[in-house]
MIDOSE-1310 file (N, C-alpha, C; in nm, 2 decimals, decimal comma, always signed):
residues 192
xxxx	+5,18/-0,66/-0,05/+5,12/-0,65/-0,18/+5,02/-0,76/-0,21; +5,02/-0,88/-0,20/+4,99/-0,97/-0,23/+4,88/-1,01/-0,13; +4,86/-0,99/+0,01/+4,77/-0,91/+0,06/+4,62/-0,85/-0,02; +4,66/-0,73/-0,03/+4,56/-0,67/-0,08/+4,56/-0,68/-0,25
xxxx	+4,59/-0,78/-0,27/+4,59/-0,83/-0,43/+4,44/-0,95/-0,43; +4,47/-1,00/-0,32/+4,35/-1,12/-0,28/+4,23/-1,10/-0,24; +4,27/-0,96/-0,13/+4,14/-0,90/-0,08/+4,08/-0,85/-0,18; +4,12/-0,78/-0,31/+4,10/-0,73/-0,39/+4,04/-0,80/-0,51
xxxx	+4,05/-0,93/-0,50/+4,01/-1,03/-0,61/+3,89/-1,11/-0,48; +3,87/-1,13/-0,39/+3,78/-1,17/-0,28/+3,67/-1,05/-0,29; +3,66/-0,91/-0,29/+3,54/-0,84/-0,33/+3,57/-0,86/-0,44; +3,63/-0,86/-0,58/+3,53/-0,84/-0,66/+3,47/-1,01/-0,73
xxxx	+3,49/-1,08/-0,63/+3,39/-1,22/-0,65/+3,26/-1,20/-0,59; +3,26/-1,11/-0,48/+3,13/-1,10/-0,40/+3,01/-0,99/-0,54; +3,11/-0,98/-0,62/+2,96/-0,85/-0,71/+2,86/-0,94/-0,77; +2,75/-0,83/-0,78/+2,64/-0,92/-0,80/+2,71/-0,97/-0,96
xxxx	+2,55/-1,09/-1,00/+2,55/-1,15/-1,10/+2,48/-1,00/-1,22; +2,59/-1,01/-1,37/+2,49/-0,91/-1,46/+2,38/-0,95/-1,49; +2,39/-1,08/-1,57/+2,28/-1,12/-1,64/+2,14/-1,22/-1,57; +2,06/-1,17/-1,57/+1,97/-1,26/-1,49/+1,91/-1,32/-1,55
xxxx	+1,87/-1,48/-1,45/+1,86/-1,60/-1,58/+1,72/-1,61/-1,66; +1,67/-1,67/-1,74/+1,62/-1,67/-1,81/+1,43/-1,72/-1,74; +1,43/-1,81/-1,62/+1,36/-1,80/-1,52/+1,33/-1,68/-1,43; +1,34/-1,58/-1,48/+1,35/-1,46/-1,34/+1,20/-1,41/-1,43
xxxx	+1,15/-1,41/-1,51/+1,05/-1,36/-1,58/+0,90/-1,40/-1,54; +0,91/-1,50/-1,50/+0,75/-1,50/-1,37/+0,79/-1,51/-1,26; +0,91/-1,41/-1,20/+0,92/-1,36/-1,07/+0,90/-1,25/-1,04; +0,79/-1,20/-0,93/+0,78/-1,08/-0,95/+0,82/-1,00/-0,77
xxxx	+0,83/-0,91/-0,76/+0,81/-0,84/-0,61/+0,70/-0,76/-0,62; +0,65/-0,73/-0,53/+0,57/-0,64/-0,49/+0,54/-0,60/-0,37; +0,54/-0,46/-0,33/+0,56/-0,39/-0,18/+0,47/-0,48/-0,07; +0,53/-0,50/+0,03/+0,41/-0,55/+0,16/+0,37/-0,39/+0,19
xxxx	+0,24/-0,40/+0,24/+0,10/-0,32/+0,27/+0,04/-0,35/+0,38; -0,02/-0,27/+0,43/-0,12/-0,31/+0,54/-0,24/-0,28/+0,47; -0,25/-0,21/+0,36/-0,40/-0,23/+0,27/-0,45/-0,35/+0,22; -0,35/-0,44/+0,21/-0,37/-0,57/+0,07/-0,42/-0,65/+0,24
xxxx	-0,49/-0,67/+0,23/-0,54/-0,79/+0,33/-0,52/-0,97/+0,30; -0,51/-1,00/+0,19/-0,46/-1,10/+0,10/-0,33/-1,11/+0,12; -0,20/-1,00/+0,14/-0,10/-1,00/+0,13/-0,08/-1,05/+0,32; -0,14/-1,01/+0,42/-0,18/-1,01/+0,53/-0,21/-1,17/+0,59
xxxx	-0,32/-1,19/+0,47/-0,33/-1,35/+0,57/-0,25/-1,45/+0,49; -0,19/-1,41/+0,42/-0,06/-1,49/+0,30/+0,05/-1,47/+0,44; +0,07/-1,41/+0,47/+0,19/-1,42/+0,62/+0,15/-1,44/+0,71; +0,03/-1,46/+0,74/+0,00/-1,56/+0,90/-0,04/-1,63/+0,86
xxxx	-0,04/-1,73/+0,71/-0,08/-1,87/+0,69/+0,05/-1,93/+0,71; +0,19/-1,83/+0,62/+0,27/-1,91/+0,60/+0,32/-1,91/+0,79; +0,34/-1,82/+0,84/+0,39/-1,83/+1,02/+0,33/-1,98/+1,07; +0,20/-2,00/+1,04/+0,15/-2,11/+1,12/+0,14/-2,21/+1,03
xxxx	+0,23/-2,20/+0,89/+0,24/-2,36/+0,82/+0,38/-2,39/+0,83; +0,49/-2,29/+0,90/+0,60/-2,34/+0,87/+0,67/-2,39/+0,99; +0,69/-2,51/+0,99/+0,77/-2,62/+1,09/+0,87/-2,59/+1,10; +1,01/-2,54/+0,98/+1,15/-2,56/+1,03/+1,16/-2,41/+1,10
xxxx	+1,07/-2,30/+1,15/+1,10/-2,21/+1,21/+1,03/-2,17/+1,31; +1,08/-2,23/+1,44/+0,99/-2,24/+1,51/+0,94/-2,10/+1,60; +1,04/-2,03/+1,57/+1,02/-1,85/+1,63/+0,91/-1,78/+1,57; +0,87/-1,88/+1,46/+0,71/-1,75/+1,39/+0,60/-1,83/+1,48
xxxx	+0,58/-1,93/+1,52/+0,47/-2,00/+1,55/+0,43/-1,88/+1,69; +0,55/-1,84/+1,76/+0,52/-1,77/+1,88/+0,43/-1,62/+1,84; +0,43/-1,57/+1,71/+0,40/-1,47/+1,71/+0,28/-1,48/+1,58; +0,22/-1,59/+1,57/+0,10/-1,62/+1,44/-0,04/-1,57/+1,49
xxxx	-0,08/-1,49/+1,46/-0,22/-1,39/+1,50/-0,20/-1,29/+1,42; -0,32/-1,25/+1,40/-0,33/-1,16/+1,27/-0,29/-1,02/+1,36; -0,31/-0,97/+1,48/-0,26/-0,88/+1,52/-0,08/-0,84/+1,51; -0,05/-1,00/+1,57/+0,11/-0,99/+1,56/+0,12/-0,94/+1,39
xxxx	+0,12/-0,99/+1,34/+0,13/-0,99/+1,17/+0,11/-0,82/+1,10; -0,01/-0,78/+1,20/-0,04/-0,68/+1,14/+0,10/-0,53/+1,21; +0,09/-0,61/+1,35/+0,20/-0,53/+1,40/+0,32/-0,49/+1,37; +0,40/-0,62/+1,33/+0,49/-0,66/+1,24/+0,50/-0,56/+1,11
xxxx	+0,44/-0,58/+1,01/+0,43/-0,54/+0,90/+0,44/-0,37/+0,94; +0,33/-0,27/+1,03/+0,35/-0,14/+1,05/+0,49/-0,11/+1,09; +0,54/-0,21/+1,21/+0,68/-0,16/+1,25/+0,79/-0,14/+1,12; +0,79/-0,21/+1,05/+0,86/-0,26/+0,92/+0,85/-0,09/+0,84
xxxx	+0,75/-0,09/+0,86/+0,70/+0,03/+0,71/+0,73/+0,10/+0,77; +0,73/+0,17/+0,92/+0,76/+0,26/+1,01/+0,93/+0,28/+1,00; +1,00/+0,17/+1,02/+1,13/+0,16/+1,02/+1,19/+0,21/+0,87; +1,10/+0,20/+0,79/+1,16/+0,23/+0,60/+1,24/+0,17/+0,57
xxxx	+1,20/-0,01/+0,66/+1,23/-0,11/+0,52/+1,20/-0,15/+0,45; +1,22/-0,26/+0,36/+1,17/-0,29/+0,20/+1,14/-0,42/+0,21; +0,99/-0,43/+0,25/+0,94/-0,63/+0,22/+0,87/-0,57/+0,11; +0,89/-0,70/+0,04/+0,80/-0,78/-0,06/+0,75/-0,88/-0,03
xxxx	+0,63/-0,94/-0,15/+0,59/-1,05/-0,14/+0,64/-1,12/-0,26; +0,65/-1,20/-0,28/+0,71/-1,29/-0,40/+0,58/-1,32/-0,45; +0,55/-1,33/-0,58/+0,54/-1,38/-0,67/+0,55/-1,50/-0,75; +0,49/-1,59/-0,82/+0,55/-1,64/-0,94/+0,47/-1,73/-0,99
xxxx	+0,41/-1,64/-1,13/+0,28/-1,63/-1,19/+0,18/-1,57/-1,08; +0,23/-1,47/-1,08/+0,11/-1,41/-0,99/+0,07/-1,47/-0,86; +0,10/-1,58/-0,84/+0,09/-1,68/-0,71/+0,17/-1,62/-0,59; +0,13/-1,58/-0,48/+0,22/-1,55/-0,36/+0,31/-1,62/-0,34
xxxx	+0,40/-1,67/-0,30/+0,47/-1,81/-0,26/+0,60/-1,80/-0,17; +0,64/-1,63/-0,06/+0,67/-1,62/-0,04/+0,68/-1,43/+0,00; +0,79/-1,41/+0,09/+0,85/-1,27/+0,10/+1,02/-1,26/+0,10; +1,01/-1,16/+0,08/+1,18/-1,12/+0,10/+1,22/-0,93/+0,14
xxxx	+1,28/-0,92/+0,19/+1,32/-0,78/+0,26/+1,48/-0,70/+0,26; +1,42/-0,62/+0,25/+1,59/-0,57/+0,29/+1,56/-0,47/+0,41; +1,63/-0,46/+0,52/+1,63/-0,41/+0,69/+1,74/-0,38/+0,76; +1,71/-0,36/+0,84/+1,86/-0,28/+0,90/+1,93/-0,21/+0,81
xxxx	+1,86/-0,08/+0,78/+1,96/-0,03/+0,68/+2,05/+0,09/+0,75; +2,19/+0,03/+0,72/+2,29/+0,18/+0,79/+2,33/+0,23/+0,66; +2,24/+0,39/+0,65/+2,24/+0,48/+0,52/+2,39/+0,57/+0,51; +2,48/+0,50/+0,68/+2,61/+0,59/+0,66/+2,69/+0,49/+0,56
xxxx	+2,75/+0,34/+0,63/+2,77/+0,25/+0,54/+2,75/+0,22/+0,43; +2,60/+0,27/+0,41/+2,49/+0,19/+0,25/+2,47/+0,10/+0,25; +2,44/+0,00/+0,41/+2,44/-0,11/+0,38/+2,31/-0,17/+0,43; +2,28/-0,32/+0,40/+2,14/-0,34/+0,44/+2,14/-0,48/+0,48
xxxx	+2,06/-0,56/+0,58/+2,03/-0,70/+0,58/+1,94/-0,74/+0,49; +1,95/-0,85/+0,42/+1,85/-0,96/+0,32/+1,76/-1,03/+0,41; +1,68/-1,09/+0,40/+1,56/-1,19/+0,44/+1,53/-1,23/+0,36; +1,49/-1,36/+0,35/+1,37/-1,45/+0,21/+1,29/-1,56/+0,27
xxxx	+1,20/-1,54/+0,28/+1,16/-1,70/+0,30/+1,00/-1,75/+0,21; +1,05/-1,86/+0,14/+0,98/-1,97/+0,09/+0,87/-2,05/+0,13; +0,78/-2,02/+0,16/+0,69/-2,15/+0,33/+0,64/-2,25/+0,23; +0,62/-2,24/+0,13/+0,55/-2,36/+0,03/+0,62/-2,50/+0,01
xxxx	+0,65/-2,60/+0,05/+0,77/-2,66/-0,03/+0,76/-2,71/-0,14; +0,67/-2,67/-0,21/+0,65/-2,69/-0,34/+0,69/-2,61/-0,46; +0,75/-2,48/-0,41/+0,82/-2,39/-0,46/+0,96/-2,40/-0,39; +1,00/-2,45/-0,34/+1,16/-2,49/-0,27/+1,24/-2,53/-0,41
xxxx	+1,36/-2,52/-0,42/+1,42/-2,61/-0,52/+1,42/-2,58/-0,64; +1,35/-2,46/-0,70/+1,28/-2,46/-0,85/+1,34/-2,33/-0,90; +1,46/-2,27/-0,82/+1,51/-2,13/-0,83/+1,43/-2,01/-0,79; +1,33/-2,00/-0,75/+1,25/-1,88/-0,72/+1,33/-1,81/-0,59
xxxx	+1,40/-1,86/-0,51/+1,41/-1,79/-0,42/+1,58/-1,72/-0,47; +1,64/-1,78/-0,52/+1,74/-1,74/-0,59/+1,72/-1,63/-0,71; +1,60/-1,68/-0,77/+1,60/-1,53/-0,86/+1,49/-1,39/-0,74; +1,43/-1,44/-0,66/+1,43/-1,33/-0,59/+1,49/-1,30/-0,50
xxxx	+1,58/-1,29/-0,45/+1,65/-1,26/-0,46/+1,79/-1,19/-0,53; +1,84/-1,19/-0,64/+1,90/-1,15/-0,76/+1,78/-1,03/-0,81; +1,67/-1,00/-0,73/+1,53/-0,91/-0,80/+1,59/-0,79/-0,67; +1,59/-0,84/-0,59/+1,63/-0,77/-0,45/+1,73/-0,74/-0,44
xxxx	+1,84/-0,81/-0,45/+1,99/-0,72/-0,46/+2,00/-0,62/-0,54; +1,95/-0,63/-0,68/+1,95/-0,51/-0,79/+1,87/-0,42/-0,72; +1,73/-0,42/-0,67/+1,64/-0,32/-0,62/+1,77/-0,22/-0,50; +1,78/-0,31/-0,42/+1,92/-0,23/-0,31/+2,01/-0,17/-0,38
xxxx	+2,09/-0,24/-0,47/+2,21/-0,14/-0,56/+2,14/-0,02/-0,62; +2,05/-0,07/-0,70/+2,03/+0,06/-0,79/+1,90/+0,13/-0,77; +1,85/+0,14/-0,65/+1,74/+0,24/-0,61/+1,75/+0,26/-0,51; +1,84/+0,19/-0,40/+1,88/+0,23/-0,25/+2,02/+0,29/-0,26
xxxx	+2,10/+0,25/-0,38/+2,26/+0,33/-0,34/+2,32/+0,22/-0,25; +2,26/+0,12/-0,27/+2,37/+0,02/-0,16/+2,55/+0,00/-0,16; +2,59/-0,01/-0,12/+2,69/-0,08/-0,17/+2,77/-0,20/-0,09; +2,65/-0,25/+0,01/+2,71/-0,38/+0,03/+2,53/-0,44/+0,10
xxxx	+2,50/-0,56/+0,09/+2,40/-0,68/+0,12/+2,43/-0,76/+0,20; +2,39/-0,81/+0,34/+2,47/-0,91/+0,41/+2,34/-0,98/+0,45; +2,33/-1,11/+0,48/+2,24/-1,18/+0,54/+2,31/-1,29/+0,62; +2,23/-1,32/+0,74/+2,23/-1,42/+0,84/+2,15/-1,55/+0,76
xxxx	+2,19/-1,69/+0,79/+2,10/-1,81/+0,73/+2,17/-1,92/+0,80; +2,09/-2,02/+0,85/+2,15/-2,13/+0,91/+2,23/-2,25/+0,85; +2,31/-2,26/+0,94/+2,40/-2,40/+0,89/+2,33/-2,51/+0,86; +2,24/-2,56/+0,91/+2,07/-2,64/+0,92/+2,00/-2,61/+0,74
xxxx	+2,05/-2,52/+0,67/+1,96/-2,50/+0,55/+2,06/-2,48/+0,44; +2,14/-2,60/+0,42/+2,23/-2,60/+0,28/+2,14/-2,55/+0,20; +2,02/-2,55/+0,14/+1,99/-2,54/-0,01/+1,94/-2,37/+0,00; +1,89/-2,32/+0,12/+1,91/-2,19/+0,13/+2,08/-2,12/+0,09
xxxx	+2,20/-2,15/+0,18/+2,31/-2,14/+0,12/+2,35/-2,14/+0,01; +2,28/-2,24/-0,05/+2,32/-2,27/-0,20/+2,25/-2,17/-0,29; +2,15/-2,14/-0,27/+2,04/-2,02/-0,33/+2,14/-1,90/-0,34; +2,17/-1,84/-0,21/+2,28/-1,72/-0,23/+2,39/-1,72/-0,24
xxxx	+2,49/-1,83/-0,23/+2,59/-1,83/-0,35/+2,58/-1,79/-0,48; +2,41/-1,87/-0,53/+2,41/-1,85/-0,69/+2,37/-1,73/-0,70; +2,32/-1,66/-0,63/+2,27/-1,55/-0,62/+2,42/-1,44/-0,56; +2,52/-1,48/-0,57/+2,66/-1,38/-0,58/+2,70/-1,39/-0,42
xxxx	+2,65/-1,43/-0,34/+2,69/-1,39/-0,23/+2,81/-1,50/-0,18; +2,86/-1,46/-0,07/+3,03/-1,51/+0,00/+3,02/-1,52/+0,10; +3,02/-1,62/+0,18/+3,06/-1,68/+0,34/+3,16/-1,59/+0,37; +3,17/-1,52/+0,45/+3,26/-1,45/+0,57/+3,23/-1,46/+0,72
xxxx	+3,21/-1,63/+0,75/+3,21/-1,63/+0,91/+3,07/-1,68/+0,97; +3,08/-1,72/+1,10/+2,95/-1,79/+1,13/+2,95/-1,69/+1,32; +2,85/-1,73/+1,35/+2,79/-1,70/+1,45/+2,66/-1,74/+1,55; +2,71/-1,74/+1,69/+2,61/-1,89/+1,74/+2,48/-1,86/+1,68
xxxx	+2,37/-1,95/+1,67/+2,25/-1,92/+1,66/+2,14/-1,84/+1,80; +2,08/-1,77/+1,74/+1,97/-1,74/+1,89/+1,84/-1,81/+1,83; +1,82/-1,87/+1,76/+1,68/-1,97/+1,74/+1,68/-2,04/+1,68; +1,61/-2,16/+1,67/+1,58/-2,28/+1,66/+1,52/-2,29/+1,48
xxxx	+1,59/-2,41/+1,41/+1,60/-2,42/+1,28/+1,55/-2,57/+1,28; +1,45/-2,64/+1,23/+1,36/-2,76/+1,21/+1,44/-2,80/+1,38; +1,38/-2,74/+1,44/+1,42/-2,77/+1,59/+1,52/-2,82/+1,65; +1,63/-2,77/+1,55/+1,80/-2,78/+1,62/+1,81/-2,60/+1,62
xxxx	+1,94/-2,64/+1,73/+1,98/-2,50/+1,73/+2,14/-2,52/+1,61; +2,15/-2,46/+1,50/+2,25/-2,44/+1,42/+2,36/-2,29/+1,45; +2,44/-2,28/+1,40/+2,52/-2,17/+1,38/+2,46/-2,08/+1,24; +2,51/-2,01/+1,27/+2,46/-1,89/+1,10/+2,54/-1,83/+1,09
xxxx	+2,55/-1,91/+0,93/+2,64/-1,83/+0,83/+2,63/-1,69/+0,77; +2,71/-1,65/+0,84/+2,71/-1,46/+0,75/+2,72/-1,45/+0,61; +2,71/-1,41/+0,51/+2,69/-1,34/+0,39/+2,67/-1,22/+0,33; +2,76/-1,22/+0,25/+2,71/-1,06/+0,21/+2,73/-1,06/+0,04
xxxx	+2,70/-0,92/-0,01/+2,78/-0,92/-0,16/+2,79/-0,78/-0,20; +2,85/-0,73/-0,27/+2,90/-0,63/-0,33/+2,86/-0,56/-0,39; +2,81/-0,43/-0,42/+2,80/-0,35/-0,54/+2,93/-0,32/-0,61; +2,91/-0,40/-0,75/+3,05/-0,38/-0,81/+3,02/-0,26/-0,88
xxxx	+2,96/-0,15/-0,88/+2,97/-0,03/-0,91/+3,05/+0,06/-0,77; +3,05/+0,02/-0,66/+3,12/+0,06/-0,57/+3,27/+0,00/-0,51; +3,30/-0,07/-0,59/+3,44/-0,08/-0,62/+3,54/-0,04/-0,71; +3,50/+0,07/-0,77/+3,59/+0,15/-0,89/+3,65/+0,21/-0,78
């Protein structure tokens, strides 16, 4: 009994957050496109500005990018571009979606570090989890993130999510190889 009393109090810690904070108001999403051309060289600036990942540098060309982005829309996942004030300042996605499960992977990334730290990627995400619950039917969110990026970790904690386990890395994080922390979180409408 006492068992499934914990497990039971363990999801429903993972459900999302209700109230969203009071900074989420110049965060916006907006669909990635292969029409917005803006949206296009906004992700092969950020692939070939960002240092701690060194797996985009291999694939920064506007073809790869453009490639990228069709396979994505082909597959009938969900990128965005972040927002905030209108300013690009990143993307985020939901992928791998298994529609038997309901479930989906997260992605976010930040390339600016001038928007690092300031909650944007925490409230976009908390934009994205609700988009999955309540217009995909989700009912669970899991993401991979490295051991190498506490303040990423810390983003989706605040953002509801729960450590359940790590797994070796297959690439390189500010040019260490780290382990990755699994995460996920809950639709607490799918725990009644």
């Amino acid at each position: 009994k006492n068992q499934k009393a914990e497990a039971r109090i363990s999801l429903c810690s993972m459900r999302a957050p209700h109230h969203p904070p009071s900074f989420m108001t110049n965060i916006r999403l907006t669909p990635l496109t292969l029409e917005n051309s803006e949206f296009i060289e906004f992700i092969l600036k950020m692939r070939l500005d960002d240092t701690n990942y060194d797996f985009y540098q291999a694939d920064a060309d506007l073809e790869s990018v453009k490639k990228w982005i069709s396979k994505n829309i082909a597959n009938k996942d969900d990128y965005f571009i972040i927002l905030n004030d209108e300013k690009m300042v990143g993307y985020c996605a939901l992928y791998d979606y298994n529609f038997e499960k309901k479930s989906a992977m997260l992605s976010i990334g930040l390339y600016s570090k001038d928007t690092r730290g300031k909650g944007i990627g925490t409230a976009a995400t908390k934009q994205l989890v609700k988009y999955g619950f309540e217009n995909r039917g989700l009912k669970s969110i899991r993401l991979l993130v490295s051991e190498g990026n506490p303040a990423a970790i810390k983003s989706y904690e605040k953002a509801g999510f729960l450590s359940f386990g790590t797994q070796p890395a297959n690439r390189p994080y500010n040019g260490q190889m780290f382990d990755l922390r699994r995460m996920a979180i809950m639709n607490p409408n799918s725990l009644a």
